[in-house]
C-alpha positions, 0 to 999 in steps of 0.5 A, a space after each residue: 659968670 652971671 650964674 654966679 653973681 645970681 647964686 652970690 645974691 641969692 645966698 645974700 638974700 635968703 641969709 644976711 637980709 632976709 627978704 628974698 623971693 620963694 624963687 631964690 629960697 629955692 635955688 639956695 635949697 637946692 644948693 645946700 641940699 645936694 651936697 648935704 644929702 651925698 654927705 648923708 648917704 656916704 656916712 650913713 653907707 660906712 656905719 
């Protein structure tokens, strides 16, 4: 549960207020890349 909250904040931080630490800068980029990249290599594997 606490996990969650952190990435809640995080994603809070870096997108709506636009002051967050280069910690949680990493930690949403590392969330949003992993699913980005599998969409990625599943589209480019079909064309």
């Amino acid at each position: 549960m606490k996990t969650l909250k952190n990435l809640k904040n995080d994603l809070h931080h870096v997108f709506i207020d636009g002051d967050a630490k280069s910690q949680q800068m990493a930690r949403v980029l590392v969330l949003l890349d992993v699913p980005l990249m599998f969409l990625v290599l599943v589209i480019c594997h079909f064309v």
